[in-house]
C-alpha positions in Angstrom: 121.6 94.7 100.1 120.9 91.0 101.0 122.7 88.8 98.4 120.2 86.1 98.7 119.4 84.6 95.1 116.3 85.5 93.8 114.4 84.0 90.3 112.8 86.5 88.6 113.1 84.0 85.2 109.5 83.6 84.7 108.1 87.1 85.7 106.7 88.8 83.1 105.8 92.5 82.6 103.1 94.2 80.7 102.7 97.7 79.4 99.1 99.0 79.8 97.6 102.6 79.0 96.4 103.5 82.1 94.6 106.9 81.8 95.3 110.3 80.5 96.5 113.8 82.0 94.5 116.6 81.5 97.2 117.6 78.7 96.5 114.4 77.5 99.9 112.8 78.5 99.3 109.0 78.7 100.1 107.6 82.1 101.1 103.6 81.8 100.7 100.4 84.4 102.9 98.0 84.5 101.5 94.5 85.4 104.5 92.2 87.1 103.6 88.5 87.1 104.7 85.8 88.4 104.2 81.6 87.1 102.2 81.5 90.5 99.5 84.0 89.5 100.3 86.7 91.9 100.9 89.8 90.4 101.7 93.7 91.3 100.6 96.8 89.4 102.7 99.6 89.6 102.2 103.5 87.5 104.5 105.8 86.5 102.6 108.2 87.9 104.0 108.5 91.3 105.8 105.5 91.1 102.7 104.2 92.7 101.8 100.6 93.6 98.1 100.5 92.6 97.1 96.6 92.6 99.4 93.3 94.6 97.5 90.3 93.8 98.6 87.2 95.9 97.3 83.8 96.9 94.9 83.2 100.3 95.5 80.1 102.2 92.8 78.5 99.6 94.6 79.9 96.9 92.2 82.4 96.2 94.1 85.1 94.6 93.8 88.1 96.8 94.6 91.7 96.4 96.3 93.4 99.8 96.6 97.0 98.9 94.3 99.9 99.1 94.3 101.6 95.8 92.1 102.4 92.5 91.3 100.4 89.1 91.9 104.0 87.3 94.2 106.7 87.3 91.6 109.9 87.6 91.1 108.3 91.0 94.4 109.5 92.0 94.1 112.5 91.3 90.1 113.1 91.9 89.4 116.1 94.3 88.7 113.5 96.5 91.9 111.6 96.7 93.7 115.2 97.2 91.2 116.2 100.1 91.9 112.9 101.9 95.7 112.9 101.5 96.0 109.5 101.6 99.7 109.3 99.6 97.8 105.4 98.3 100.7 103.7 97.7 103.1 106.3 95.6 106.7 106.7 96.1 107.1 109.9 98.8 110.2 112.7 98.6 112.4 114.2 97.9 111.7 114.1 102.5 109.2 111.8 103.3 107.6 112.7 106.8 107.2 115.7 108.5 109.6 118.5 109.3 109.2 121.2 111.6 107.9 124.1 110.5 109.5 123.0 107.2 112.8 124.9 108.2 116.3 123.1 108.5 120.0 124.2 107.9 122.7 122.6 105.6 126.0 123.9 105.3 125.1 126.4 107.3 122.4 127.9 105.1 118.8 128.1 106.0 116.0 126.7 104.3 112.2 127.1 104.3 110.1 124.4 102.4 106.4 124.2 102.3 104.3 124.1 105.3 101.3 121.8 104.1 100.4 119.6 107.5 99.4 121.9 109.9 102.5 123.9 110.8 104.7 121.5 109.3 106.4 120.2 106.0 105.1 116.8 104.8 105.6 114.0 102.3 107.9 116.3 100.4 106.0 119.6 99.6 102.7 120.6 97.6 103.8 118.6 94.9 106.1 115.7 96.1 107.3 112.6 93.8 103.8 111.0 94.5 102.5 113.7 92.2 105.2 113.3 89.3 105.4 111.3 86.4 108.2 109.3 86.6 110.1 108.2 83.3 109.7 103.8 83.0 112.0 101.1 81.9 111.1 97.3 82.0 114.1 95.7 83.9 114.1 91.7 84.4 111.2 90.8 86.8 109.8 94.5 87.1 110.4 98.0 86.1 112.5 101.1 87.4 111.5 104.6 87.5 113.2 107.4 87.6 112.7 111.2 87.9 115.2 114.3 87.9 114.1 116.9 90.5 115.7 119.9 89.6 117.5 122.2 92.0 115.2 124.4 93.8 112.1 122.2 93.3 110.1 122.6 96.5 113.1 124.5 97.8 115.8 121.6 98.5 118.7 122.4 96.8 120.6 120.2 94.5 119.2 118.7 91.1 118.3 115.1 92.3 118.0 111.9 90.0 116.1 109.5 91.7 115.3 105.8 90.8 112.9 103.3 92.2 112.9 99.5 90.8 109.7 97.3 91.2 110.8 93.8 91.2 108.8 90.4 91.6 110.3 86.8 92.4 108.6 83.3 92.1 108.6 83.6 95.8 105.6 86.2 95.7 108.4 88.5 97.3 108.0 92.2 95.5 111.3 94.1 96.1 111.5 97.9 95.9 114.9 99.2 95.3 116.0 103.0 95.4 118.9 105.1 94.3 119.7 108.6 94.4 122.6 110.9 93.2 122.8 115.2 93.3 125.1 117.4 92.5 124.6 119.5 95.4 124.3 118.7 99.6 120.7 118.4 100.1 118.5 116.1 101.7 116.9 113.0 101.3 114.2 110.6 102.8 111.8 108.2 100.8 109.6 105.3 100.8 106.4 103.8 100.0 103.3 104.9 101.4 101.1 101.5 100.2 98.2 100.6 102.7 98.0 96.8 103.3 94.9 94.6 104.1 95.5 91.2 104.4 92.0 90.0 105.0 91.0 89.6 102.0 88.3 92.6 102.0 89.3 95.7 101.7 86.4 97.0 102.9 86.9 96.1 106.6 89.7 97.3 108.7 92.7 95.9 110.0 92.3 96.1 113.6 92.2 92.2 113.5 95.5 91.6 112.1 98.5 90.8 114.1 101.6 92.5 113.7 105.0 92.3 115.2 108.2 94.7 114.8 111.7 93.9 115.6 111.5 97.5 117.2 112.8 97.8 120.8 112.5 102.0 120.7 110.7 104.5 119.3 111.0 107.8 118.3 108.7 110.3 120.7 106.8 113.0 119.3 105.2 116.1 120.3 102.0 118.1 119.1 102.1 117.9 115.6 103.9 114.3 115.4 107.0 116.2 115.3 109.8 114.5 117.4 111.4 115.5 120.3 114.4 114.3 119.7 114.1 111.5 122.2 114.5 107.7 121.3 112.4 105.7 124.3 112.3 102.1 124.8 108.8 100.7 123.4 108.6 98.6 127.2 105.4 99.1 128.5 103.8 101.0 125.9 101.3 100.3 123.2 103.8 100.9 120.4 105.7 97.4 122.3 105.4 94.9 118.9 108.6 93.0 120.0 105.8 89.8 120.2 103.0 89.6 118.3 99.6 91.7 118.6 96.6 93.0 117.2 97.0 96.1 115.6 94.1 97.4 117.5 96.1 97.0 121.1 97.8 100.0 119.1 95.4 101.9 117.8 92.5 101.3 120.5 95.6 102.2 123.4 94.9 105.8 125.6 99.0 106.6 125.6 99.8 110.1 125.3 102.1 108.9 121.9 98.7 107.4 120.3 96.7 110.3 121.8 98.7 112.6 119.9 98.5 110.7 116.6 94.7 109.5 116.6 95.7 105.6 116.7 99.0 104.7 115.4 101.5 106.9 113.5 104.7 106.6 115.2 108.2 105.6 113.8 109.4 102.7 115.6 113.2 102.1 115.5 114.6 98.6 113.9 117.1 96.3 115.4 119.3 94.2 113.1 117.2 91.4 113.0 115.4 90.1 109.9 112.5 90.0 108.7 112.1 93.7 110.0 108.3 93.2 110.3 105.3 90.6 109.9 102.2 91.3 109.2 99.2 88.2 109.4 95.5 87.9 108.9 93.7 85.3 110.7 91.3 85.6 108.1 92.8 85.0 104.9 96.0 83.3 105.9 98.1 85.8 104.0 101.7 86.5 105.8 103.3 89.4 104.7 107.2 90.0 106.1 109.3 93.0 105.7 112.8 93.2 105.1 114.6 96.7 104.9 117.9 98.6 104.8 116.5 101.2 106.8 116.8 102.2 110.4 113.0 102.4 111.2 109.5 102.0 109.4 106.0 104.8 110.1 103.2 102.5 111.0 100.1 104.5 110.2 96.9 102.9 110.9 95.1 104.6 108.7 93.7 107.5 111.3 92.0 109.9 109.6 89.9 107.5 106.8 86.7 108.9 107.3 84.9 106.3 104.9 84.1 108.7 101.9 87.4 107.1 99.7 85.8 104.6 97.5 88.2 102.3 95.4 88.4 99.3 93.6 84.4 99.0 94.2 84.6 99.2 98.1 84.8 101.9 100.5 88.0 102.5 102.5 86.7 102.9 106.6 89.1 104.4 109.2 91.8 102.0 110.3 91.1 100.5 106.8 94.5 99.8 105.5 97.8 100.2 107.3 100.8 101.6 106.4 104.3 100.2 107.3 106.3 103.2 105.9 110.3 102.0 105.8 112.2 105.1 106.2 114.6 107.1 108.2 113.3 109.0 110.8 111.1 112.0 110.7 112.2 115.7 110.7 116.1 113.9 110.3 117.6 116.8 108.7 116.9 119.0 112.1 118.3 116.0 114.8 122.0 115.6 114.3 121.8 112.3 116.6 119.1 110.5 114.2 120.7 108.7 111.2 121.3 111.5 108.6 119.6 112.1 105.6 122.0 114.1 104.0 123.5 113.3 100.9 126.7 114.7 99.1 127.7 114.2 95.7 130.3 112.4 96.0 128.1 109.7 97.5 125.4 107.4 96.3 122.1 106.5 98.6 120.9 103.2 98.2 118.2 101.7 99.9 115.5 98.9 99.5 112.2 96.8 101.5 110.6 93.9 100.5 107.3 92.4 101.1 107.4 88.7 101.2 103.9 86.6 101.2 103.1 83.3 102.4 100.0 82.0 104.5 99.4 80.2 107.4 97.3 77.5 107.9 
């Protein structure tokens, strides 16, 4: 963790009701704000970042995440059928594993198969469809949910937190921890969709991007990698210097091919900010710092412009996701950083999203 000071003084957090379960369980949004205006909404249900609220380059205050202004929207028929993960916390493995089957300690496991032939996002019902237990902490709020052992087949009962934290700086930090009490496996992040523009009706092709990536992780059919790390050089997945996004998307590589646009994990160097992310047409910067070893874009692929939320419809290539995480299908590639965690250790991770504009 960086041990840059940050003021959290004057953020303040509200407690809102902000819908019901069908056993009439009340689900509650937190509202983090800052002296400045800008603001982030984040649910226990899911540990989900609904609403970020920050200031264009006229000061207009701007919301840059796909979402929805009530909670039966996330868990509408709709929502489900498009599997759009909007912005929840993803585990106990974010990602895909292959054919959801990996050893540990020699044992064999089988988790769900629920993207094509593969395991995804953590099963048929991850951490993005759990409700989390909430404490306000100074400048945000931390989750935290207990998956017991067995749950979606990973061994080990799991305790999991996830802090929201906003600065004055318009920087929201998420933090995560984890602890078991059995070898298992373990993989999250946040699957937010940003759009910068300032309309989160239109796409994000426009907006420029760059990566402190030099390599990639190649995949097969199925986005499921081969165990090969290739240098990003003369492919469309290159974001050492700025870009549009659409040089990604819009590229005929067998990579983007495979994925429909982008939807590759692209592996970090040391240097810092990990990522930044600009629209031309707002003026909002966005920069991403992280502990971890490499980040999912998605682009958004497979939006086919039926999601409505927050009064607009969400088109393909609509939001994208920068996905911090380790790398997909981990637990089955002993050379990729490993996601396996013993419980005699701690795992500790975090990402931040910092704003600014541009003139």
């Amino acid at each position: 963790m960086s041990t840059k000071s940050i003021n959290r003084t004057n953020v303040t957090v509200e407690k809102t009701v902000f819908g019901q379960t069908t056993a009439g369980r009340d689900i509650h949004l937190f509202t983090l704000k800052n002296s400045n205006g800008a603001k982030a909404c984040v649910t226990n249900y899911g540990a989900t970042l609904t609403h970020l609220v920050v200031p264009d380059r006229e000061g207009e205050m701007t919301d840059v995440v796909l979402g929805f202004d009530r909670f039966e929207d996330y868990v509408s028929e709709a929502s489900q059928k498009a599997g759009a993960f909007m912005g929840c916390t993803v585990g106990r493995v974010c990602n895909r594993i292959d054919h959801g089957q990996f050893e540990l300690e020699g044992k064999q496991y089988q988790v769900a198969v629920t993207n094509g032939a593969h395991h995804l996002h953590g099963g048929q019902e991850g951490f993005d469809k759990k409700i989390w237990e909430a404490n306000t902490i100074e400048g945000g709020v931390e989750f935290t949910y207990t998956s017991p052992d067995g749950e979606e087949n990973y061994p080990g009962t799991l305790t999991v937190t996830v802090a929201f934290t906003l600065s004055e700086e318009n920087e929201l930090t998420l933090t995560y921890g984890a602890k078991t009490d059995k070898t298992t496996v373990v993989n999250l992040t946040n699957h937010s969709y940003f759009n910068l523009s300032g309309d989160l009706s239109s796409t994000i092709l426009e907006h420029d991007l760059q990566v402190n990536a030099p390599f990639y992780v190649a995949v097969k059919e199925g986005s499921i990698p081969t165990g090969e790390i290739l240098s990003v050089k003369g492919t469309p997945l290159d974001f050492l210097q700025t870009k549009k996004v659409k040089e990604g998307v819009e590229a005929d590589h067998p990579q983007t091919v495979i994925a429909n646009g982008l939807d590759q994990t692209l592996v970090f160097d040391k240097n810092q900010p990990a990522a930044v992310l600009t629209s031309e047409a707002s003026g909002i910067r966005m920069e991403v710092a992280t502990s971890e070893p490499g980040v999912q874009l998605y682009s958004a692929n497979y939006f086919d412009g039926t999601l409505q939320g927050k009064g607009k419809t969400y088109p393909t290539h609509g939001g994208i996701a920068l996905e911090t995480q380790h790398f997909p299908d981990s637990p089955n590639h002993p050379h990729f950083p490993s996601v396996v965690l013993r419980p005699e250790e701690r795992f500790q991770s975090y990402t931040s999203f910092k704003f600014s504009v541009i003139k």
